[in-house]
N, C-alpha and C positions, 0 to 999 in steps of 0.2 A: 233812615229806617222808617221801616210804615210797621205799626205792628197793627191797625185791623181791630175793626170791633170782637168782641169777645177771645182776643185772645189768650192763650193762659199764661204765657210770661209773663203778663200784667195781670193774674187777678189776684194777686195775693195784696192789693189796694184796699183796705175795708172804711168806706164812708160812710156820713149817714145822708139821709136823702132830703133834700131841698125840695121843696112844693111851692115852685115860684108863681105867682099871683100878680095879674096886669087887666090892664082895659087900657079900648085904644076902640082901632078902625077896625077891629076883630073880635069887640065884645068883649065882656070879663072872660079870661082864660085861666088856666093852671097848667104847669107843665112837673114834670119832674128831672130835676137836677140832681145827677148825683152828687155833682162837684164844686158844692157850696160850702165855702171855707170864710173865715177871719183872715183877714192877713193885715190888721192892723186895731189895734187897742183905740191911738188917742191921734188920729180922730177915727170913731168905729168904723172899719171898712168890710164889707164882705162881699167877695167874690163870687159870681156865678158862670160856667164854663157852659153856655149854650150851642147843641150842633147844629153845625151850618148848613141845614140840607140843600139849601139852595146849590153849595158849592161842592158838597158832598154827590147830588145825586141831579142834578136838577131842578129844574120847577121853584114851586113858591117855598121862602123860608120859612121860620117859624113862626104860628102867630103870637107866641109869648114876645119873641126877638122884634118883632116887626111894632107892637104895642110898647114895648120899652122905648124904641128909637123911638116912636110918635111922643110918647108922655115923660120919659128921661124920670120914670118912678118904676118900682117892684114893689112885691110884696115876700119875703122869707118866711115858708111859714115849716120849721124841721120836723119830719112827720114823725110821730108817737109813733112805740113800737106798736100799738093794736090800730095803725092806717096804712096797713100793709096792701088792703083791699084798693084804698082811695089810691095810693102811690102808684099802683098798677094802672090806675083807670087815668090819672094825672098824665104817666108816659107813656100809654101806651097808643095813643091815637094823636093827631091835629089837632091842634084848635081851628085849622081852615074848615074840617070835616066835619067835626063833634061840639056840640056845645057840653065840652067836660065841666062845666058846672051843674048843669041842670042835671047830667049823670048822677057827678056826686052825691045831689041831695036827695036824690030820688035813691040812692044808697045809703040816705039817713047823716051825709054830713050836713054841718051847718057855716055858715060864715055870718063874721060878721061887717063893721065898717070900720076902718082903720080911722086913726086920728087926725093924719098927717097927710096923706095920700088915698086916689082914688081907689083903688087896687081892692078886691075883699081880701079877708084874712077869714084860715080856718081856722074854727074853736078846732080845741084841743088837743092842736100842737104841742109839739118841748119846745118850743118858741116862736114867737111873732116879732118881724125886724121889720118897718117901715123904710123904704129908703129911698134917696134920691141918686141918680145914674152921676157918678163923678167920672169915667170914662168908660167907653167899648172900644176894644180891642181884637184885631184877629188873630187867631192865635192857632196856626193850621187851619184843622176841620173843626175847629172849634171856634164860637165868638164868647171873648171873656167880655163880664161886664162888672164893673166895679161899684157897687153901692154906696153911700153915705148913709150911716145910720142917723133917721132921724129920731125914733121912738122903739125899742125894744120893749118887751118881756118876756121871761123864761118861767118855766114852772120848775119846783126841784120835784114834785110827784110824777111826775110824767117822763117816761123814758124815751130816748132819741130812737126811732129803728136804725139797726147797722145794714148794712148791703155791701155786699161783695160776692164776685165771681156770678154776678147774673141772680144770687140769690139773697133774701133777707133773713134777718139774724133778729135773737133780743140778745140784747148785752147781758154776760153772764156773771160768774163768782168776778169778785174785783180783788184783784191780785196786791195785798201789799209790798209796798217799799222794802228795800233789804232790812234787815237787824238790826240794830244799833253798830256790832261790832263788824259788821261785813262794810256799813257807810264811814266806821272808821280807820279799816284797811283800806277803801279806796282813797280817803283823805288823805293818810299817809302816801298814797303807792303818786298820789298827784302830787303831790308836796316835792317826792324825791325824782319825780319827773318832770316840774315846773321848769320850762326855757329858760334861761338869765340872760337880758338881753343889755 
């Protein structure tokens, strides 16, 4: 099954967006990632799902992908919900075409130098992840690439942007956990439906 960029069987996905950050043979870039996830605690991993346009559409691939495979480092930088502007300008063109940095700060962002890696990092993210490339992967129309955290941090004042269906979101009321007496009917109802093996 091919389900196609934007289509709606799949947008009910809501992530939030990766502003991956590299230098290489194509100069400091940023791109935007939607599908920048954790998929491991200990030792830190996080995933980024980079499209393949080379194999997608032709021509040259990405220069965020291409600066990864040169340097085997990223930068995660998860963009606050008020860089909604930067996010747009991060995915919306090449780094072969645009020098999307010199954009950004001329739209008022700033970066700085990470500690560990070459890569800049933007101030004022919900977080800054350093990392080292532990595999790429292809994975369809997409190349996954697996990080190694080497140096993190998060802010807890700063909100993560949400995005989904082509659009972005701030994260709204936060819905608590059921009731006391609601997580103690489901305790019960597991207990009397527990397998015995």
């Amino acid at each position: 099954m091919d389900l196609g960029w934007g289509n709606q069987k799949a947008s009910k996905f809501i992530t939030n967006v990766g502003l991956i950050t590299s230098t290489g043979k194509n100069g400091q870039d940023i791109m935007g990632a939607e599908w920048t996830y954790y998929v491991s605690w200990g030792p830190a991993l996080i995933n980024v799902h980079i499209a393949d346009v080379a194999k997608m559409r032709g021509g040259a691939g990405k220069a965020t992908l291409e600066n990864i495979r040169e340097t085997m480092e990223f930068g995660v930088n998860v963009a606050a919900e008020d860089q909604n502007a930067f996010s747009s300008i991060a995915g919306g063109s090449s780094g072969h075409d645009v020098d999307k940095i010199a954009v950004l700060k001329e739209m008022g962002a700033k970066f700085f130098n990470a500690k560990k890696i070459k890569a800049p990092m933007l101030e004022g993210a919900a977080l800054h992840a350093e990392c080292k490339v532990r595999q790429i992967e292809d994975m369809g129309d997409h190349v996954m690439v697996v990080g190694e955290v080497l140096e993190i941090e998060s802010h807890d004042a700063i909100m993560p942007l949400a995005y989904s269906a082509g659009k972005y979101y701030r994260l709204g009321e936060q819905l608590h956990k059921p009731e006391q007496a609601v997580l103690d009917k489901i305790s019960a109802l597991v207990e009397k439906h527990r397998k015995h093996k």
